[in-house]
N, C-alpha and C positions, 0 to 999 in steps of 0.2 A: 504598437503598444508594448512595452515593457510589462513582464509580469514578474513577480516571485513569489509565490506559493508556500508556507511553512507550516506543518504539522508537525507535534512531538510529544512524547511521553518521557518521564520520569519510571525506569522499572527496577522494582528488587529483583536484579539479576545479574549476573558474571557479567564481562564484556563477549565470552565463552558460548553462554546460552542464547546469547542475542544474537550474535553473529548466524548460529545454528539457523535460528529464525529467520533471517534474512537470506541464507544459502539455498534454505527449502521452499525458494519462491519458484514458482514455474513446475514445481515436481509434483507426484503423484503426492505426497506426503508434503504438500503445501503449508505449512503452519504459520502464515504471515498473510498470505492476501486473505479478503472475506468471503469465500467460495461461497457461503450460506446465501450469499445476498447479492452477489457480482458474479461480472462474466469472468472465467476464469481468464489469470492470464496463461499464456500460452508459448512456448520458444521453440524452433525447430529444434533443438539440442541441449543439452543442461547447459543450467544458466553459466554463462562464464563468456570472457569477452569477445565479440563476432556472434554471439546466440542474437539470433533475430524472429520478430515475434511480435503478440502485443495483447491488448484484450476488447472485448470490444472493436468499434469502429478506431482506436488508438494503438501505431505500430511503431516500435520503435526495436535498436539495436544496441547491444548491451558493450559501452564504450570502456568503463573500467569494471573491474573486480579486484578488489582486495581485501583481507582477510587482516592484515596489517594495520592498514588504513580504515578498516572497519566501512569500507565503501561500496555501492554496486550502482552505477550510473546508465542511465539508459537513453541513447539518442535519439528522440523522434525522427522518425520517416515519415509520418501523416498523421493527423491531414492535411494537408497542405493549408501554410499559413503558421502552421507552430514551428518556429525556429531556436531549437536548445534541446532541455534534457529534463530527466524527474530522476532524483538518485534517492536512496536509502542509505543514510550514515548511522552510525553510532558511534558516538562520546563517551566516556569513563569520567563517572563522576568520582565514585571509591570502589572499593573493590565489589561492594555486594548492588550498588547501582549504575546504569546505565541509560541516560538520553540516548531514544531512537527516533533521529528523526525524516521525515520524506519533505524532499526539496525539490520544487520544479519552478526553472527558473526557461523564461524566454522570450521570446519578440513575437508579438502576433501582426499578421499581415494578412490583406484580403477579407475575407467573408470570415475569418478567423477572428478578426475583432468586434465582430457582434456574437459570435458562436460561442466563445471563449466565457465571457463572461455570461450569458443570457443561459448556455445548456453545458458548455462541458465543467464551467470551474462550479455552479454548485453540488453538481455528480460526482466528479472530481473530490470535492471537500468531501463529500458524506462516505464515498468509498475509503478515501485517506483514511477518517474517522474510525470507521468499522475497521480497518485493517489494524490499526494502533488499541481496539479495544481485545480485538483478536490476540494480538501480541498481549497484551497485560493477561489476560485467560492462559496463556500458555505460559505464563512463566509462575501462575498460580495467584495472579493477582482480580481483585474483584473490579472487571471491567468499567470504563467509565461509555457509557453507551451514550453517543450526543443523538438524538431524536433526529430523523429525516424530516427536512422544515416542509411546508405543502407542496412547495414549489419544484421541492426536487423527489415526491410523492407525485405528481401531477408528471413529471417530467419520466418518470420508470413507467404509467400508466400509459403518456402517448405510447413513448418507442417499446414496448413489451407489450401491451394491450393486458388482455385473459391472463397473460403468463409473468404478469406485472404481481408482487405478493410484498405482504408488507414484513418489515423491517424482522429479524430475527435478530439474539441475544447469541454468539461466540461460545461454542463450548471448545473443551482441551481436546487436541485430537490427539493429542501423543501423552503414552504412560508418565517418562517422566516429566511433564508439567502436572500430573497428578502426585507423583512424589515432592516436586517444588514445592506445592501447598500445603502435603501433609505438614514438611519440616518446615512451615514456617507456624505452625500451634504450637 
């Protein structure tokens, strides 16, 4: 089965500060993925291309990095049955906005074509989500928080049990996305 997967946000920010956002994935100073709420991801090495890693039961290896291209691609290694990649680009719409979007595109095979669609893609979507509201909170923007549907509530409850917690709201980890905001009153 053919997938393509497409999450995006529209943000009041440089192409500068988004990039920033997306370079600080995988680091202690993570200000992109939804730590509050996911498993963290994780890379032997900072992020940059041959860093291999993943989060959760999902491992993949980091095939491009650019900075230019405004891209950071990542190869799944597992689980078996996902054939492709999930990258993070960003677009330049004008100078003070920028489209960031997560793309994962690929072929499912095996046990992966009921998997895919029944537990990893609505998991999948809600973390996308969270992470994209994350991003809008760090650049000083008032997140757009899309609600975890029952199903992928039900589905953090089997695989986490007790340690399964509902949804939390993206604060700024970093100063300045606190200054971002000021200067936008």
């Amino acid at each position: 089965m053919r997938v393509h997967n497409l999450h995006e946000r529209s943000l009041r920010a440089t192409p500068a500060q988004v990039w920033d956002l997306i370079a600080s994935l995988a680091s202690a100073n993570d200000r992109l993925w939804p730590v509050e709420n996911w498993p963290r991801m994780k890379l032997d090495r900072a992020l940059g291309v041959g860093a291999s890693g993943g989060h959760g039961p999902i491992r993949y290896v980091v095939d491009a990095y650019s900075r230019e291209s405004g891209i950071v691609l990542f190869r799944f290694t597992t689980p078996l049955g996902f054939d492709g990649d999930h990258r993070f680009e960003l677009r330049r719409i004008n100078d003070h906005s920028v489209l960031l979007r997560h793309v994962l595109e690929m072929r499912t095979s095996g046990w992966a074509r009921l998997t895919w669609p029944l537990i990893f893609r609505p998991l999948h979507d809600a973390l996308v989500e969270d992470g994209l509201a994350r991003a809008e909170t760090e650049v000083g923007m008032t997140p757009r928080i899309r609600p975890w549907s029952p199903w992928v509530k039900l589905l953090r409850h089997l695989i986490a049990g007790a340690d399964a917690h509902r949804q939390t709201s993206p604060r700024p980890l970093s100063p300045a996305s606190l200054a971002v905001s000021a200067n936008d009153t």
